[in-house]
NUBAKOL-388890 format. One record per atom (N, C-alpha, C): x, y, z; residue in one letter; atom name. Coordinates in pm, 1 decimal, decimal comma. Each point is the difference from the previous one (the first is absolute). Layout:
BEGIN
<<X; Y; Z>; A; CA>
...
***
This chain:
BEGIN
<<12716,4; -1480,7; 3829,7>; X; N>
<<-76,1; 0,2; -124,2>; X; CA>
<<-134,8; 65,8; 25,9>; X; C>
<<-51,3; 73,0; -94,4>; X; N>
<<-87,3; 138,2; 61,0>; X; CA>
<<-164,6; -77,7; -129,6>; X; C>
<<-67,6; -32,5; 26,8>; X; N>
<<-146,7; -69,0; -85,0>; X; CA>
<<-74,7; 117,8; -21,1>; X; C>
<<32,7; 92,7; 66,8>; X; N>
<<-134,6; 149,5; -5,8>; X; CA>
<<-31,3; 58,5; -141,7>; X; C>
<<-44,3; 52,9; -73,6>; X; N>
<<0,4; 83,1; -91,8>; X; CA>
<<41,1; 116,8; -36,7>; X; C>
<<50,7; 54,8; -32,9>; X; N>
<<101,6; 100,1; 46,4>; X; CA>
<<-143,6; 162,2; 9,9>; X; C>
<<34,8; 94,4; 31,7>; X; N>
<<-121,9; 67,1; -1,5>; X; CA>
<<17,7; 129,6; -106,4>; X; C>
<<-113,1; 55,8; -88,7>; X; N>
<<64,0; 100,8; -56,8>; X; CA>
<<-6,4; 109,2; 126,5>; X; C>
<<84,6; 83,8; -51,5>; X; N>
<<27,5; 85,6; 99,7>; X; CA>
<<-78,1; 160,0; -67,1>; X; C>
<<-41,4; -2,1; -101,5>; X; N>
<<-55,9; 96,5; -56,2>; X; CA>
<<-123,6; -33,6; -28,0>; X; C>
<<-28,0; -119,4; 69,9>; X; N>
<<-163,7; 41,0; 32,9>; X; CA>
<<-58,6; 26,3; 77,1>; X; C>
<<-65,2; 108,3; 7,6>; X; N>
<<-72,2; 110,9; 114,7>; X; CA>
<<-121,2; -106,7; 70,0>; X; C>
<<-38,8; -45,5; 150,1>; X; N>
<<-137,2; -55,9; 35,6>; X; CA>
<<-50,1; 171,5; 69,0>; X; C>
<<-118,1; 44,8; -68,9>; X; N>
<<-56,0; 79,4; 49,0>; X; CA>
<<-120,7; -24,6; 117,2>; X; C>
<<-5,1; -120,8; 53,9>; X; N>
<<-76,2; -37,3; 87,4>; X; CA>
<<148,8; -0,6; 115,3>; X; C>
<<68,6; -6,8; 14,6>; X; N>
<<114,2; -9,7; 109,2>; X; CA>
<<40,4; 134,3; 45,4>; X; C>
<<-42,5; 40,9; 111,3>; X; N>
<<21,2; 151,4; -3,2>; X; CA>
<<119,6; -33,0; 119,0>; X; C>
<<98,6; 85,4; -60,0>; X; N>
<<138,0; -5,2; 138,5>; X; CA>
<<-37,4; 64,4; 118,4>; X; C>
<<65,8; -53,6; 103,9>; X; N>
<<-0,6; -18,7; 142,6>; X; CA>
<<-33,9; 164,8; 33,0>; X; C>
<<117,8; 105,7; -47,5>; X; N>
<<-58,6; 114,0; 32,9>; X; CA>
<<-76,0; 141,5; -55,7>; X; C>
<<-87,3; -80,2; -106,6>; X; N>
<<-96,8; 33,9; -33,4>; X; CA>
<<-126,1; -76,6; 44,7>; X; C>
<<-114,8; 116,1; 60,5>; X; N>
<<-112,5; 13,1; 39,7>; X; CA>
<<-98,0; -60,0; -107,9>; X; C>
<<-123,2; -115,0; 45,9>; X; N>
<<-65,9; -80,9; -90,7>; X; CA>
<<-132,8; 165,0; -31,9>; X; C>
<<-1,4; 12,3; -69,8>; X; N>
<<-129,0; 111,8; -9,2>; X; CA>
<<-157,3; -107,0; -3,5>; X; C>
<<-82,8; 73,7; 48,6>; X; N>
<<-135,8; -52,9; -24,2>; X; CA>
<<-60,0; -56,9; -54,5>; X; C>
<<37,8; 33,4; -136,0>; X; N>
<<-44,9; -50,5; -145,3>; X; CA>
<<23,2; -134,8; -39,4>; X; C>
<<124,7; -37,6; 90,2>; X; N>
<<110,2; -134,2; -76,8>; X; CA>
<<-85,3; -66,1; 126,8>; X; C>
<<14,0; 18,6; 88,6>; X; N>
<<-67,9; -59,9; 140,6>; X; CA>
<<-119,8; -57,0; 39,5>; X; C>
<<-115,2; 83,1; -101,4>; X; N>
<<-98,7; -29,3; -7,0>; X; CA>
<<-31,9; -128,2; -137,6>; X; C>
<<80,1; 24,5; -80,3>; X; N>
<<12,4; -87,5; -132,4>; X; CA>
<<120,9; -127,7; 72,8>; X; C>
<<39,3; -12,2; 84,4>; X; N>
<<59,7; -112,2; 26,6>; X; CA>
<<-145,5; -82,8; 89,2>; X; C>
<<-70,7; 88,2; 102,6>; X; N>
<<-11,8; -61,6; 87,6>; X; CA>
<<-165,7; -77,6; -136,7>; X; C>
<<-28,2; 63,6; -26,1>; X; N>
<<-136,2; -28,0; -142,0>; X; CA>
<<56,4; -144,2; -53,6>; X; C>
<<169,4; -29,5; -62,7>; X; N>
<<30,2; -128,6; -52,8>; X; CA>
<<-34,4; -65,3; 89,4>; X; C>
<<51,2; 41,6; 172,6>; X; N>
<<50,1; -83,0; 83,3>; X; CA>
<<-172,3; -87,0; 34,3>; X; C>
<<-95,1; 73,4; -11,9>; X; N>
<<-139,1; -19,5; 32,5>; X; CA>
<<-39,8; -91,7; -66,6>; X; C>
<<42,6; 55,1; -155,0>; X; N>
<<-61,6; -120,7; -100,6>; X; CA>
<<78,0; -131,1; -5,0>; X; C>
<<77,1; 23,0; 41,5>; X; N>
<<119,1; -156,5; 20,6>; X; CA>
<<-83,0; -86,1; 70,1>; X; C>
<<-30,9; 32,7; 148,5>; X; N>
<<-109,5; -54,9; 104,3>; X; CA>
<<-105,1; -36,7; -12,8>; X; C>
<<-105,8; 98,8; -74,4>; X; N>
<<-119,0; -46,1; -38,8>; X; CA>
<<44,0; -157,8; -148,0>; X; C>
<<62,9; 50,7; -68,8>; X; N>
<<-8,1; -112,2; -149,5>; X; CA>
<<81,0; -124,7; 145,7>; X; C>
<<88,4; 37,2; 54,9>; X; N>
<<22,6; -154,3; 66,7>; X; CA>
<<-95,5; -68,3; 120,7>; X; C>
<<-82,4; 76,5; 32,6>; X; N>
<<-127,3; -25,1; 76,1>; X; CA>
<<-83,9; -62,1; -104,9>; X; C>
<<-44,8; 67,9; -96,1>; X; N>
<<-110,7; -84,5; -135,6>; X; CA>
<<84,5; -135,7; -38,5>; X; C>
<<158,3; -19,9; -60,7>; X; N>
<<73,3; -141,3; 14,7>; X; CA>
<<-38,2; -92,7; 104,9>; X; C>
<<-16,8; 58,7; 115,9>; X; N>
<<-22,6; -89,3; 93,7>; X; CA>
<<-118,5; -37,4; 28,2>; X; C>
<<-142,8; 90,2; 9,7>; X; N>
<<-78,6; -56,8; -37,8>; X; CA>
<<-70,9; -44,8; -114,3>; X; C>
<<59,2; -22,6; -88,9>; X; N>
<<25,9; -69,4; -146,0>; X; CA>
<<35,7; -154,4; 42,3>; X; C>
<<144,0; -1,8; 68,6>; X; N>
<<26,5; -137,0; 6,5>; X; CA>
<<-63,3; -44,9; 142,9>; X; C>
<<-55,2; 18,9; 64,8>; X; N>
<<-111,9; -11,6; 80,7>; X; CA>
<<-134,3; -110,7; -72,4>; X; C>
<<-48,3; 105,5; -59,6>; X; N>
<<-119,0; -69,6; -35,0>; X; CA>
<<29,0; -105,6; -124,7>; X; C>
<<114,3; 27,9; -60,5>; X; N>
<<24,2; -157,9; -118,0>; X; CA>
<<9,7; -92,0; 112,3>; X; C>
<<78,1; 13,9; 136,3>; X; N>
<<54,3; -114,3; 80,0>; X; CA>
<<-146,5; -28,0; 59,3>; X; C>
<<-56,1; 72,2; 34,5>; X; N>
<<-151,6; -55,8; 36,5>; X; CA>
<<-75,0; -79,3; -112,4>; X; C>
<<7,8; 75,8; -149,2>; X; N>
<<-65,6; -76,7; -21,3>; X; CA>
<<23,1; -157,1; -71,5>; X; C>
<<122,5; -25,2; 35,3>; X; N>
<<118,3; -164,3; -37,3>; X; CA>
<<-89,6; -80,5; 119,6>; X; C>
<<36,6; 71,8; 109,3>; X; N>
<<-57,7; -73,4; 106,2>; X; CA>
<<-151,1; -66,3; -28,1>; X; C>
<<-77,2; 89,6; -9,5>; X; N>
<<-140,0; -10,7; -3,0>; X; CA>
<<4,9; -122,9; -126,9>; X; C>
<<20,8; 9,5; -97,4>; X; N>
<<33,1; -82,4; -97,0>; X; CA>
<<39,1; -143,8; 42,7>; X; C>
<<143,0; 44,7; 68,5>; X; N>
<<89,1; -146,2; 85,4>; X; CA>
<<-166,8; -107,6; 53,7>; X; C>
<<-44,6; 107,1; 89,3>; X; N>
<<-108,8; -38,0; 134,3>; X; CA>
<<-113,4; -111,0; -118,8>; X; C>
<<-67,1; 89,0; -56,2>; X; N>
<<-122,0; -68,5; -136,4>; X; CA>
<<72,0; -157,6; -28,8>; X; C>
<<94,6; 51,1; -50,7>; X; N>
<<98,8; -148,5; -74,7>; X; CA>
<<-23,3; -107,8; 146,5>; X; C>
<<68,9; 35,7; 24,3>; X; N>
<<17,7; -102,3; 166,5>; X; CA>
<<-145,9; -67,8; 46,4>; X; C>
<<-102,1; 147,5; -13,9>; X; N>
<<-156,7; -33,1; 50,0>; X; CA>
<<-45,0; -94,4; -99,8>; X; C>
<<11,0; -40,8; -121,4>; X; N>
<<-24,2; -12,0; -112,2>; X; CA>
<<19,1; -173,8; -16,7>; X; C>
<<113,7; 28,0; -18,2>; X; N>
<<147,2; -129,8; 54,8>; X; CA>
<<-65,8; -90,6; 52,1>; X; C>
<<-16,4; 0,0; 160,5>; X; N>
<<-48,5; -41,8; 139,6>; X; CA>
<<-148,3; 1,0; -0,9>; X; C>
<<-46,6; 47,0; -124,8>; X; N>
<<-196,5; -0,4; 5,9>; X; CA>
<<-2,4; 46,1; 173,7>; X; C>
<<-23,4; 125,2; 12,2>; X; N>
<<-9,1; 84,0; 123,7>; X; CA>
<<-86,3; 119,2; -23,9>; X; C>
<<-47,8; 32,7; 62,0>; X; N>
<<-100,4; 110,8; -21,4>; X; CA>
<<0,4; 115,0; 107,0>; X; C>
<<-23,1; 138,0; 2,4>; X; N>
<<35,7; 78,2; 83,4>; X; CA>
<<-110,8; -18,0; 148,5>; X; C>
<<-52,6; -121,3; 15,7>; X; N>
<<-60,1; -32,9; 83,8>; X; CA>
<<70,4; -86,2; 89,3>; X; C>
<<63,6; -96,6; -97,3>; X; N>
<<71,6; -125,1; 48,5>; X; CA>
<<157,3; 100,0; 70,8>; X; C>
<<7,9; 109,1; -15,8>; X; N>
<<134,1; 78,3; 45,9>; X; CA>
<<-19,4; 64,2; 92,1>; X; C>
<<-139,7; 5,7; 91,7>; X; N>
<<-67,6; 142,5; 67,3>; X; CA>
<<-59,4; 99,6; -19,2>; X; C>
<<-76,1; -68,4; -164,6>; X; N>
<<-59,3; 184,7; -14,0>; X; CA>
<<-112,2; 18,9; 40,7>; X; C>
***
């Protein structure tokens, strides 16, 4: 029993260039440009969820200091 989707077969991917055809410059340089911006936007995600997770923490820390009547003296500061 086959779950796949069947594929059209008359649709052209013009980003898939066959095995023995040569990638030209143009396509090469415009792949490697997505491939760049892929990296950078998932580098900014990450330091995105970086600094929300810092700032839960910092938050967490206050509550707790808060909580416990503690002061950043009474912790080592």
């Amino acid at each position: 029993m086959n779950h796949q989707k069947p594929r059209d077969r008359n649709r052209i991917e013009p980003s898939r260039a066959r095995p023995s055809e040569a990638m030209g410059e143009q396509r090469y340089q415009e792949l490697m440009r997505g491939l760049n911006h892929l990296f950078l936007e998932s580098e900014h995600e990450t330091q995105d969820q970086t600094a929300a997770h810092r700032q839960r923490v910092i938050e967490e820390i206050k509550a707790l200091m808060k909580h416990h009547g503690l002061t950043v003296e009474d912790i080592g500061g």
